[in-house]
C-alpha positions as a Markdown table, in Angstrom:
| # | Residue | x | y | z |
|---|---|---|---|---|
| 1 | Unk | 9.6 | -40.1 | 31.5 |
| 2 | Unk | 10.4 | -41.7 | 34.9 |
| 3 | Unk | 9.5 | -45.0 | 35.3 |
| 4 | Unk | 8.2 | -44.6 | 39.0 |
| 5 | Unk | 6.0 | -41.8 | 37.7 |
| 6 | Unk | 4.4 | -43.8 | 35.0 |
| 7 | Unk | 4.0 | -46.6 | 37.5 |
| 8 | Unk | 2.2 | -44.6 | 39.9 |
| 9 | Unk | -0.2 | -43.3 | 38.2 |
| 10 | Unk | -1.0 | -46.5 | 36.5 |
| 11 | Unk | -1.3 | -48.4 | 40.3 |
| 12 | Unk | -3.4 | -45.2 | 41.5 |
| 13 | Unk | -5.6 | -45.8 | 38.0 |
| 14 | Unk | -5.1 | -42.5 | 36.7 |
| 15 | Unk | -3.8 | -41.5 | 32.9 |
| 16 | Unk | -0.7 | -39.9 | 31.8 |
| 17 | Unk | -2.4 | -36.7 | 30.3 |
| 18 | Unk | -0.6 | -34.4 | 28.3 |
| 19 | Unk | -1.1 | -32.1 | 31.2 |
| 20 | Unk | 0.3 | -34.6 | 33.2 |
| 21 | Unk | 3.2 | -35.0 | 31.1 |
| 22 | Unk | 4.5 | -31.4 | 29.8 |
| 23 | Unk | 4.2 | -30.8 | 34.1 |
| 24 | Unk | 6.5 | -34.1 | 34.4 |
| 25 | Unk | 8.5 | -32.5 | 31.6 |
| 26 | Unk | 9.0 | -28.9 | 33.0 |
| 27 | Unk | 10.0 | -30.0 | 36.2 |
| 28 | Unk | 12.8 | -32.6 | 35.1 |
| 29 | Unk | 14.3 | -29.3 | 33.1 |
| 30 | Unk | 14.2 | -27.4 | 36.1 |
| 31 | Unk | 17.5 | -26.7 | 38.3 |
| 32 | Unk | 16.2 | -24.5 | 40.9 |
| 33 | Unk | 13.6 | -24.3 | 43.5 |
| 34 | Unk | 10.1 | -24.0 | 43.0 |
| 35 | Unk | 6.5 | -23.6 | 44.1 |
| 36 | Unk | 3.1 | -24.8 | 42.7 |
| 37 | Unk | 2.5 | -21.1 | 41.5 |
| 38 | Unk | 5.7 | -20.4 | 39.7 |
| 39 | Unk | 4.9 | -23.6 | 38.3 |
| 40 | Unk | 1.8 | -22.8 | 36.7 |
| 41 | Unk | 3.6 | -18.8 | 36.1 |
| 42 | Unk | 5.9 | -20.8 | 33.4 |
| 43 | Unk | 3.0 | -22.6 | 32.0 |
| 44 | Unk | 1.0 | -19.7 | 31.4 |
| 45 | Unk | 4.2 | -17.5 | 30.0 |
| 46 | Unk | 4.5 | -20.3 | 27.5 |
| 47 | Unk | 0.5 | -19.8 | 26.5 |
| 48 | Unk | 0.1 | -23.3 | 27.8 |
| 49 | Unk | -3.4 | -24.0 | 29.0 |
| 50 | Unk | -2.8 | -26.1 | 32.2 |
| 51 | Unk | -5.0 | -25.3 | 34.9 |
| 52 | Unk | -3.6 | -24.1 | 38.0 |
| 53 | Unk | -5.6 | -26.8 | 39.9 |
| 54 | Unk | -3.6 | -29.6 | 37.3 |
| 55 | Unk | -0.4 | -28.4 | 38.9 |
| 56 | Unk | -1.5 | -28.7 | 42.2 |
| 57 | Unk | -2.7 | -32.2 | 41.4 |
| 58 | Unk | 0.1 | -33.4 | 39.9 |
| 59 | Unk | 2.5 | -32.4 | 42.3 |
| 60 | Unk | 1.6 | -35.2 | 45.3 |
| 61 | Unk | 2.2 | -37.5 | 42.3 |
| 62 | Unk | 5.6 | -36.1 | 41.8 |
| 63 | Unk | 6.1 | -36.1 | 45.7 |
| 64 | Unk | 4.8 | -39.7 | 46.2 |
| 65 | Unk | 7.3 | -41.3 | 42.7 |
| 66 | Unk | 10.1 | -39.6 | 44.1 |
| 67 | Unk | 10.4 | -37.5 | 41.0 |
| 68 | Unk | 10.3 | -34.4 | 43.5 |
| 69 | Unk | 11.1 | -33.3 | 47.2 |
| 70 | Unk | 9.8 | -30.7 | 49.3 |
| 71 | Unk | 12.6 | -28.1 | 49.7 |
| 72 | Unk | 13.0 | -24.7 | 51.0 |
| 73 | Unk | 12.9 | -20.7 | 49.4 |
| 74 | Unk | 11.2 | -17.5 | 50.1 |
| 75 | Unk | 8.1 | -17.5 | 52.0 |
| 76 | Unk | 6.0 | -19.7 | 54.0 |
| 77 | Unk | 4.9 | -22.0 | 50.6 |
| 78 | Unk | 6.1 | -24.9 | 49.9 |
| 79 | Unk | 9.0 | -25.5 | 47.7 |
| 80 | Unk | 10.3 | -28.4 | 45.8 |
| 81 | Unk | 13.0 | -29.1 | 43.8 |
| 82 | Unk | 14.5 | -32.0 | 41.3 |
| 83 | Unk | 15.5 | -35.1 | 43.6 |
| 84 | Unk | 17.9 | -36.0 | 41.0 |
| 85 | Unk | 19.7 | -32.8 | 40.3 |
| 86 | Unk | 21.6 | -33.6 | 43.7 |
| 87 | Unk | 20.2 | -36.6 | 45.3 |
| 88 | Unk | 18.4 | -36.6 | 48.5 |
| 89 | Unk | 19.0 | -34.1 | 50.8 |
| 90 | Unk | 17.4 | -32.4 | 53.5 |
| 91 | Unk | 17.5 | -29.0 | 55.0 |
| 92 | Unk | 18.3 | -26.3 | 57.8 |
| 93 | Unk | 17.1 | -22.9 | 57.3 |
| 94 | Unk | 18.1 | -20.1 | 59.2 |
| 95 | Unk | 14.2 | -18.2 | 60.2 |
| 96 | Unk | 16.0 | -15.0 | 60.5 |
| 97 | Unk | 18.3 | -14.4 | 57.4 |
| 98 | Unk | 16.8 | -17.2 | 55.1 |
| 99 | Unk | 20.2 | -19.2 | 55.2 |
| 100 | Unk | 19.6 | -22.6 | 53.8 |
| 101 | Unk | 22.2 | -25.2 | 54.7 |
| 102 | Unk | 21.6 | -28.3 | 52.5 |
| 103 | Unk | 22.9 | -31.9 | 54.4 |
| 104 | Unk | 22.7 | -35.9 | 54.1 |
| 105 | Unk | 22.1 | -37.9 | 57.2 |
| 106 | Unk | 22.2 | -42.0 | 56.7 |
| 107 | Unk | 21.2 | -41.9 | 60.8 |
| 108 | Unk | 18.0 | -40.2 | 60.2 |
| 109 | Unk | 17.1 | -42.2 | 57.6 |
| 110 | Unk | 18.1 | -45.5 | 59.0 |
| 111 | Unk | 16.1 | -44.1 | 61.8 |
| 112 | Unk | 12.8 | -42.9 | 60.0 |
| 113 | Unk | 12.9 | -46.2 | 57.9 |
| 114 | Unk | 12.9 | -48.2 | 61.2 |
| 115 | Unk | 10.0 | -45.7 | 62.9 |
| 116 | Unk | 7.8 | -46.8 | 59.8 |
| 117 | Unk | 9.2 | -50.6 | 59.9 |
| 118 | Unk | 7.7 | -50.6 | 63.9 |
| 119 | Unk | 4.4 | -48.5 | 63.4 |
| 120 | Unk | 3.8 | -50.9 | 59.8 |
| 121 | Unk | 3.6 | -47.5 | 57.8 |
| 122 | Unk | 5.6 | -47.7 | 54.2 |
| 123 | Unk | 6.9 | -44.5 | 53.4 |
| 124 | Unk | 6.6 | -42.7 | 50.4 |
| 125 | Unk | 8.7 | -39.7 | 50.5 |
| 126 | Unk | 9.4 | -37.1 | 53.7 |
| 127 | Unk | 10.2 | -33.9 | 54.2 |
| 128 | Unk | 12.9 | -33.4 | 57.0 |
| 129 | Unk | 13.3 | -29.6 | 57.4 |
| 130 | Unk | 15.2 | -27.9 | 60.4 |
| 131 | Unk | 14.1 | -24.4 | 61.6 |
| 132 | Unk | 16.6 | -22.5 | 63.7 |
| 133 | Unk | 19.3 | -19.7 | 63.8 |
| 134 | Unk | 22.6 | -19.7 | 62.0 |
| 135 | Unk | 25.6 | -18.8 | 63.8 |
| 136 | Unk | 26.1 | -15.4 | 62.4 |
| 137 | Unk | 22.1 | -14.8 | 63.7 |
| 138 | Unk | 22.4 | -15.8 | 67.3 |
């Protein structure tokens, strides 16, 4: 159980349900993108009663301790992924072949950290996602 998780909830005075953590759980174990409803589709393939609305709860949580990041995949949804399983990234998709490039940029987030340092706003976790045309598409 992450420590940032736990400590989150705890400063925002909410419990660690069991709902709360077999959703932590599932998502640690998960190496792939996902959405809020694919999400909740495992749950309920496992006969696990977790409310759809649980899910979409507990995902700003996972957001805000870093646990998760908003990623990219199939549709206009959102999708998120493991922060851990590769670190921080951010991405470029392609809008007409649905190429994904996945990249690291200490100058954007040297730059974001001193946007919130001069506006006196403490970031919690962005999403940074590039919308565009790959070369093979222009």
């Amino acid at each position: 159980m992450s420590k940032t998780f736990k400590a989150l909830l705890e400063a925002k005075g909410l419990k660690l349900t069991h709902e709360r953590r077999v959703i932590f759980e599932e998502v640690s174990r998960l190496n792939e993108h996902f959405d809020a409803d694919s999400l909740y589709d495992r749950f309920k393939k496992k006969g696990l009663r977790i409310s759809r609305d649980t899910v979409y709860r507990t995902i700003p949580l996972l957001l805000e301790s870093n646990v998760i990041q908003k990623s990219v995949g199939e549709g206009k949804r959102e999708f998120f992924e493991r922060t851990p399983s590769k670190g921080h990234h951010d991405h470029i998709l392609c809008v007409q072949c649905g190429k994904i490039i996945e990249f690291t940029s200490k100058e954007i987030e040297l730059l974001q950290d001193k946007i919130c340092a001069k506006y006196g706003f403490k970031l919690t976790f962005h999403d940074h996602r590039l919308f565009g045309y790959c070369k093979e598409c222009q």
